[in-house]
C-alpha positions as CSV (number, residue, x, y, z in Angstrom):
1,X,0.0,0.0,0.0
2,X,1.5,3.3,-0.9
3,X,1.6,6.9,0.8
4,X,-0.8,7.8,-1.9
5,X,-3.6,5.5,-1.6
6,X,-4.1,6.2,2.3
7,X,-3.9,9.7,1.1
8,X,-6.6,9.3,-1.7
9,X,-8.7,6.9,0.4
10,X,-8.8,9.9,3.2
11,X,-9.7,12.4,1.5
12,X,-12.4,10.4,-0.5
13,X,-14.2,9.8,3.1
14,X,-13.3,12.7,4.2
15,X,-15.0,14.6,1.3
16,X,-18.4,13.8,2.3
17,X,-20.6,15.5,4.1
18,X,-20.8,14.5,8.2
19,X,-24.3,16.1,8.5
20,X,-26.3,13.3,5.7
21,X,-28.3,11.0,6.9
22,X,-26.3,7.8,7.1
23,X,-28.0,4.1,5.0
24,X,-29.4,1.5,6.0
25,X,-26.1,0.5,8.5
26,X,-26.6,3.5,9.8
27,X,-22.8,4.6,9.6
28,X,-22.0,8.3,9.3
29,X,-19.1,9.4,6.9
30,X,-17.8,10.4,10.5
31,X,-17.4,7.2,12.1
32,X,-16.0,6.0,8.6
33,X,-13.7,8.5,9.1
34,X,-12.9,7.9,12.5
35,X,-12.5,4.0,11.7
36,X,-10.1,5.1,8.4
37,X,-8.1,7.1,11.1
38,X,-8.0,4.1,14.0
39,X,-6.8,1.4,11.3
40,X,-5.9,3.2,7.4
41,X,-4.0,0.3,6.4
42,X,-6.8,-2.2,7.2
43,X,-9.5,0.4,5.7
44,X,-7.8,1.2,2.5
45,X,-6.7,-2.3,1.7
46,X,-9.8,-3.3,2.0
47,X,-10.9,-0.5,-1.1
48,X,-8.1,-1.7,-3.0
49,X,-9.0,-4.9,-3.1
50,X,-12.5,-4.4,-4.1
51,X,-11.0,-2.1,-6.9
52,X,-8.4,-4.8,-7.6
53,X,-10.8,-7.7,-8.0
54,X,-14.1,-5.7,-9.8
55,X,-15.9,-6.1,-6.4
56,X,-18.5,-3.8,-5.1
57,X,-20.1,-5.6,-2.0
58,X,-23.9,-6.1,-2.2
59,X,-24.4,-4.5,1.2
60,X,-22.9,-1.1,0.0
61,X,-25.8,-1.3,-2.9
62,X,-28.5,-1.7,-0.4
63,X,-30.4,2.3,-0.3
64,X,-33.0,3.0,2.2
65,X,-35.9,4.9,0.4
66,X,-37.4,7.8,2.0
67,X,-40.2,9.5,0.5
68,X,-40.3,13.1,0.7
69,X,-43.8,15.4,-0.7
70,X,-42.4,18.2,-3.4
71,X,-43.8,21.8,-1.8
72,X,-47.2,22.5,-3.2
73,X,-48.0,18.8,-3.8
74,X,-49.2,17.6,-0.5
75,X,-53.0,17.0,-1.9
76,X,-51.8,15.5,-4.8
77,X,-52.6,11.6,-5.5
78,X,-50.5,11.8,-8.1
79,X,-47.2,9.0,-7.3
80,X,-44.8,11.7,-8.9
81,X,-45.5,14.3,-5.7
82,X,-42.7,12.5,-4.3
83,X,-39.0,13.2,-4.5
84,X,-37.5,10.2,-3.4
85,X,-34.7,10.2,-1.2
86,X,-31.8,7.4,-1.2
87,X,-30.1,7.2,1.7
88,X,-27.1,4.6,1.0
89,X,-24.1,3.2,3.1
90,X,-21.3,5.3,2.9
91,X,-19.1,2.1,2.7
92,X,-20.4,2.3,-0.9
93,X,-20.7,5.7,-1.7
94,X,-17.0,6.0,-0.9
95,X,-16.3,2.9,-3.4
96,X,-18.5,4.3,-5.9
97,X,-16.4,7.8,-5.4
98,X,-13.1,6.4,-6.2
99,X,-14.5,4.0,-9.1
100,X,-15.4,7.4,-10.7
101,X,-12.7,8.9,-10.1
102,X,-10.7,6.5,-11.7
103,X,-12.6,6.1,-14.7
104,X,-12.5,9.5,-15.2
105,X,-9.0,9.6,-14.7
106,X,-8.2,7.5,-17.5
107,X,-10.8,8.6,-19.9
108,X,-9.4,12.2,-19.4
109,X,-6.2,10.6,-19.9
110,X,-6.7,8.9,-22.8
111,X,-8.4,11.8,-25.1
112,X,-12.1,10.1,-24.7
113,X,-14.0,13.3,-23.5
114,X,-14.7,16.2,-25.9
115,X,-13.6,19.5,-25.3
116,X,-17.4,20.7,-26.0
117,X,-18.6,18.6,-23.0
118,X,-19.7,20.4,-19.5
119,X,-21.3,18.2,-17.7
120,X,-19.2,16.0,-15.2
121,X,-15.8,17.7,-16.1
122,X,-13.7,19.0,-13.6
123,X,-13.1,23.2,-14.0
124,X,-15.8,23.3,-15.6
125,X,-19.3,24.7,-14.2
126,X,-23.0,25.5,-15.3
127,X,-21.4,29.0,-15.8
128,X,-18.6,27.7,-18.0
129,X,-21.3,26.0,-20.5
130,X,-23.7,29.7,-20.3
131,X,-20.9,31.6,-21.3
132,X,-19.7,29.1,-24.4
133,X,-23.0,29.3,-25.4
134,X,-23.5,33.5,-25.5
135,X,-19.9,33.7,-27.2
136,X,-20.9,31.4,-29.6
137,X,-24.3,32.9,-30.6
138,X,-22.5,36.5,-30.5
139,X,-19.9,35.5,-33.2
140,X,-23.0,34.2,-35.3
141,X,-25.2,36.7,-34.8
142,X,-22.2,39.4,-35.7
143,X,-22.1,37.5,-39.0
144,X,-25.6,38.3,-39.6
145,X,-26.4,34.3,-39.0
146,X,-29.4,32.6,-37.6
147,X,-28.4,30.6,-34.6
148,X,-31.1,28.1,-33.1
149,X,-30.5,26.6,-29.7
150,X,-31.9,23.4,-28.4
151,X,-32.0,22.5,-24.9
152,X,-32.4,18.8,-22.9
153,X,-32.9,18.0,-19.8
154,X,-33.1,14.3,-18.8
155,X,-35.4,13.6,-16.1
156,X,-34.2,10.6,-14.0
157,X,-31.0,10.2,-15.8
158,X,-29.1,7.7,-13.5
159,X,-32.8,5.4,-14.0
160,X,-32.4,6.7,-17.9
161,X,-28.9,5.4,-18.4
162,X,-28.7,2.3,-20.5
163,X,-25.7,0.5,-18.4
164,X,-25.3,-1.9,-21.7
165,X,-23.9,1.2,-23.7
166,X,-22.0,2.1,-20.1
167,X,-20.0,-1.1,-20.4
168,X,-19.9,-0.9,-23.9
169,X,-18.4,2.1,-23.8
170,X,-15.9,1.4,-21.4
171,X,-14.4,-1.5,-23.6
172,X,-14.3,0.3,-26.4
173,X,-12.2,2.9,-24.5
174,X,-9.8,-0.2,-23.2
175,X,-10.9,0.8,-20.2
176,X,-8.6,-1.3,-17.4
177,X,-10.5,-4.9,-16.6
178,X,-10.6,-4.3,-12.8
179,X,-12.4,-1.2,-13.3
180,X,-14.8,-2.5,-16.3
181,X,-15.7,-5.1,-13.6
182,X,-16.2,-3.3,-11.0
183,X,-18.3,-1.0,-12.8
184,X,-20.1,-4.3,-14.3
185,X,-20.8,-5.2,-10.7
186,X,-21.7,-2.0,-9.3
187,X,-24.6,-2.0,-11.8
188,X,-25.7,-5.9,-11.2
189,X,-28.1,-6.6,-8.5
């Protein structure tokens, strides 16, 4: 285990926010933390091995589902009146943190995202993509152009996400095997 992972694994849990609700175990990103600080080598080899072997444990997948009314909406009997919330175990929330971020890493890495893309990039904010947008639509419109603008938003888009493609994706991009498995069993079950 190196200086870096300890370092990477403690910030990870450290990065989270102490005053969420905890999941279904009921541990708090601070007693994570306080268990990371009591034994790091135990803790952290225990995240590289579930990186290392394309293992995300079934109990970090387990949410607990709490339904909460959107303002306005109380009289509703309409289903969609309810935003709901999934509290999950931090255990997994931390795995799924550093899973991401090494995808990401190599996919930045590598040349896979376009320079045109906003969303999930890192320096790059909701601001970022306004401004892109106005600077683009002044040059045209200085050239006497018509510029038309389409928007999307995808509701749900976690639910939305066709984890076939995901994977798909991720081997076409050579992605490493440990992390193609673990994203493979992140999304199984």
């Amino acid at each position: 285990m190196t200086e870096t992972s300890t370092r990477t694994r403690s910030q990870t849990i450290e990065g989270f926010n102490p005053k969420k609700a905890p999941g279904p175990d009921g541990i708090t990103s601070d007693i994570l933390t306080l268990v990371f600080k009591s034994i790091p080598k135990t803790t952290t080899s225990i995240y590289n091995e579930c990186l290392k072997r394309g293992y995300f444990p079934k109990e970090w997948k387990i949410a607990m589902i709490i339904p909460i009314v959107k303002p306005g909406k109380q009289n509703s009997l309409d289903p969609s009146k309810y935003r709901p919330i999934s509290l999950l175990n931090i255990g997994g929330k931390v795995l799924e943190k550093l899973l991401i971020n090494r995808v990401m890493h190599y996919i930045y890495k590598n040349g896979y995202i376009n320079n045109n893309q906003y969303g999930f990039t890192p320096q790059k904010s909701t601001t970022d993509t306004a401004m892109a947008v106005k600077e683009f639509l002044e040059r045209e419109l200085v050239k006497g152009k018509v510029a038309i603008m389409v928007s999307l938003d995808v509701q749900g888009t976690f639910n939305a996400a066709w984890w076939p493609a995901i994977l798909k994706g991720l081997r076409d991009a050579k992605c490493p095997r440990n992390l193609y498995q673990l994203t493979q069993d992140y999304f199984r079950e």
